[in-house]
C-alpha positions as CSV (number, residue, x, y, z in Angstrom):
1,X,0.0,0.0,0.0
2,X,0.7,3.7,-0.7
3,X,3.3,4.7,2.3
4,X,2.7,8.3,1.6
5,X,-1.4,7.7,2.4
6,X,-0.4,5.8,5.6
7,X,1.5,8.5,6.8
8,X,-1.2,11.2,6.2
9,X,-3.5,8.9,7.6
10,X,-0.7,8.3,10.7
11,X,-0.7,12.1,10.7
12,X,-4.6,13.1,11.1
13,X,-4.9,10.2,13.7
14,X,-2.2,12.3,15.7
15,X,-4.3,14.9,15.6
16,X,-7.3,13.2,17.4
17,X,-5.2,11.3,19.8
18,X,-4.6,14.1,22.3
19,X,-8.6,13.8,23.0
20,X,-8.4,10.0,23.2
21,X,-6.0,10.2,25.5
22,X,-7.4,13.0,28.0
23,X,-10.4,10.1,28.1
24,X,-8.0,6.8,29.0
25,X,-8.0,5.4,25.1
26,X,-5.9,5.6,21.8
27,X,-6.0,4.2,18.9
28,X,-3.5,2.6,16.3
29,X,-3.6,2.1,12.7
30,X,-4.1,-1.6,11.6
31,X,-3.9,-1.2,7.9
32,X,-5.4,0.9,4.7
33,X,-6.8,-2.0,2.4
34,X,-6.4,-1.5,-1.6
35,X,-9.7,0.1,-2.1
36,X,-8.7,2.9,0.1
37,X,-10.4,1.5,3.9
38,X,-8.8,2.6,6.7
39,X,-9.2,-0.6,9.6
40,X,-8.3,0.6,13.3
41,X,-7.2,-0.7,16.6
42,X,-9.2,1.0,19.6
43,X,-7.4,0.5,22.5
44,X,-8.6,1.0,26.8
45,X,-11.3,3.5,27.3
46,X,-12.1,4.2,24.2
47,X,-12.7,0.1,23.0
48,X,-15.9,-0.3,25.4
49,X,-17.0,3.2,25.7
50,X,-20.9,3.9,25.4
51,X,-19.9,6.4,22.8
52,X,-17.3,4.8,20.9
53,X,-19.6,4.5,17.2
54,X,-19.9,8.1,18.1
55,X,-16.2,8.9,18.2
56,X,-15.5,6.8,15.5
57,X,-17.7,8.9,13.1
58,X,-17.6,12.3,14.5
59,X,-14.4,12.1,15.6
60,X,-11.5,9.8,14.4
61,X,-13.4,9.3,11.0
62,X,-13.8,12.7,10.3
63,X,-10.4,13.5,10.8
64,X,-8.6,11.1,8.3
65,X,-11.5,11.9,5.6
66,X,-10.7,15.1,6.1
67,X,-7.2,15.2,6.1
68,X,-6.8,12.5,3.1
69,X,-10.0,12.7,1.3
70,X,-9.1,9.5,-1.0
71,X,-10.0,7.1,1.8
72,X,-13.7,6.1,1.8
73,X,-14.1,4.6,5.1
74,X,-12.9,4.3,8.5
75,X,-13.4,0.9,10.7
76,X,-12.4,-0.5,14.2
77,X,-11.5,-3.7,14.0
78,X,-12.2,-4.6,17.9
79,X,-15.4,-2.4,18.5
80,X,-17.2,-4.0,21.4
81,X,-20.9,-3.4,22.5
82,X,-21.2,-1.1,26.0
83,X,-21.7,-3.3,28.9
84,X,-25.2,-2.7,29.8
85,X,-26.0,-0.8,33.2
């Protein structure tokens, strides 16, 4: 895969990561596929969180689109459902 689009991806998630962070998660960059998918790694907080979908569109997704337009989707490879209170 393109190394230049992995680092501009690398680059908009280091953007997002300070806010991750500040709530006990991060994420990491699994792979782009061929057809331009970006698959990620959420990692503590942030894998279980009740508003994890959220941050994955509003947040982390909207970054990389926005930073390298050519990739048409943004996935977590690990997502898991909120416990239930």
């Amino acid at each position: 895969m393109n190394k230049e689009l992995i680092t501009r991806v690398e680059e908009a998630l280091q953007q997002i990561r300070p806010y991750l962070e500040a709530d006990g998660g991060n994420v990491s960059l699994v792979e782009v596929t061929g057809d331009h998918i970006v698959k990620l790694e959420l990692h503590g907080a942030c894998k279980t969180c009740s508003m994890s979908m959220m941050t994955m569109k509003a947040g982390i997704e909207e970054s990389i689109r926005r930073s390298v337009p050519e990739i048409l989707g943004v996935e977590a490879i690990n997502l898991s459902p909120a416990p239930l209170s």
